[in-house]
C-alpha positions, 0 to 999 in steps of 0.5 A: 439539549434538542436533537431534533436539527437536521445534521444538514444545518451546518451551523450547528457545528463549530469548525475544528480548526486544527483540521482546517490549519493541517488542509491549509499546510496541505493545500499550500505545500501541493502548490510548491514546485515538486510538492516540496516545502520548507517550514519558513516557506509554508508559514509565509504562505499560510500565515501560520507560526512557524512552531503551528507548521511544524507541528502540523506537519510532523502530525501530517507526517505521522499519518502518511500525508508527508514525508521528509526529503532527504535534506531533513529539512523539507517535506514533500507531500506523500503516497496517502494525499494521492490515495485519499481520492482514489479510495472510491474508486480503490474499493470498486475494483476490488469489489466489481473485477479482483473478487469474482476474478479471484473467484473464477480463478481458484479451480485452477490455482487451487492454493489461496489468494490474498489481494492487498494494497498499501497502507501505513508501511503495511499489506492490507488484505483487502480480497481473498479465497482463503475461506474458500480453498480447500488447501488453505490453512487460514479462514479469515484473512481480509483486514490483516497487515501483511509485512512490507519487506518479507512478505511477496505481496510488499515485495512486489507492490514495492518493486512496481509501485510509483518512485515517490511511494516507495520512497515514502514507504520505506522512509516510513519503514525505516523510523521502525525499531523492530526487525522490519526498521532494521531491514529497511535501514539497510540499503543493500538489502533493499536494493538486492529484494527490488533488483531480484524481484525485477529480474525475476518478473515476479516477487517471492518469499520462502519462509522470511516471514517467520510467523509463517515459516512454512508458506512459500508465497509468490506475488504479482503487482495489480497495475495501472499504467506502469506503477503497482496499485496493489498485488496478489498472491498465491499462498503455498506450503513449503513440502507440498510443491517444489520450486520447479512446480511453482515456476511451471505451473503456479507462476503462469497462472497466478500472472494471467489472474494478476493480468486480468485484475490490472486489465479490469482495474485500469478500465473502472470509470473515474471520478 
């Protein structure tokens, strides 16, 4: 077969009609009030068999792009629609304010930093200086899924982040049947790590991750506006500092370097 035409000529190319029918689903449930819908209802506006929506959707589920309401009977579009177009712009702040910010910063943290951002019921790092600490006990860090209910970084970006994410999450979450699933089964749990990070101002973890027993971890949300699109934060051994160093020292200047990524993030040009 010739490999000389252009991959420009889209003729070439069959069209998947999967995608196409799973982009319709989409299109058509963002267009319902509250990006809500039924399946009866988006197979009378697609034209599609009831059995193909829901298909489809269950596929959409899977991914992050929908997610139950609590009737179990609709969907509501999720957190991952709206990070598809900001993607760009997500990889630019990391790049041009967190990383130099995280670089400036580390002479008067002195402990590493993990900055990460939501994916998947998972903390992606996505920055980090424990290559560069002299008091790290990692080396390669970046690209790692930190847990979501245990670990500071989830703990804080779920306390600030937007109602309809956190909803998504820990719907997500929940469908799990491991000990994280467990977890976020249990409401009052839940609700008792969120209520206490928020009164707290900041969140924390004390060796509840038990592949890292000896970390205490504190962590700031990265926000633009009101709601949370990532966190930050600062890896500690649990017999080198005590709880009052933490809080004095540690926590005002891990806030100032959290301040300075939201500051510079909310500030990156758009679209």
């Amino acid at each position: 077969m010739p490999v000389s035409a252009s991959f420009g000529d889209s003729t070439l190319y069959r069209e998947v009609r999967g995608l196409s029918r799973g982009l319709a689903v989409l299109r058509a449930l963002n267009a319902m009030p509250g990006g809500i819908g039924g399946v009866v209802e988006l197979a009378r506006v697609t034209g599609l068999h009831r059995t193909t929506v829901k298909r489809l959707l269950e596929t959409l589920k899977t991914e992050g792009l929908v997610h139950h309401k609590d009737d179990g009977l609709s969907y509501a579009l999720g957190f991952e629609v709206r990070r598809l177009s900001e993607g760009y712009v997500g990889a630019d702040w990391i790049d041009r304010v967190a990383a130099p910010a995280m670089r400036a910063h580390l002479r008067a943290l002195s402990w590493p930093s993990d900055l990460a951002t939501p994916d998947g019921g998972f903390m992606i790092v996505r920055e980090s200086t424990h290559r560069v600490s002299m008091l790290s006990q990692h080396r390669a860090t970046i690209g790692i899924r930190i847990p979501m209910l245990v670990s500071s970084l989830g703990r804080a970006w779920l306390t600030w982040c937007a109602d309809e994410e956190r909803e998504a999450t820990l719907s997500l979450l929940q469908e799990r049947s491991d000990a994280i699933g467990e977890m976020a089964r249990d409401g009052a749990y839940v609700k008792r790590v969120l209520r206490e990070t928020r009164r707290r101002g900041y969140a924390m973890n004390k060796g509840e991750w038990l592949t890292e027993a000896s970390v205490t971890a504190v962590g700031f949300p990265i926000r633009i506006g009101e709601h949370a699109i990532g966190a930050i934060n600062l890896v500690l051994q649990n017999n080198a500092v005590t709880d009052r160093e933490i809080a004095m020292r540690y926590v005002p200047l891990l806030r100032t370097l959290a301040d300075e990524i939201s500051q510079g993030a909310a500030s990156s040009p758009r679209g």
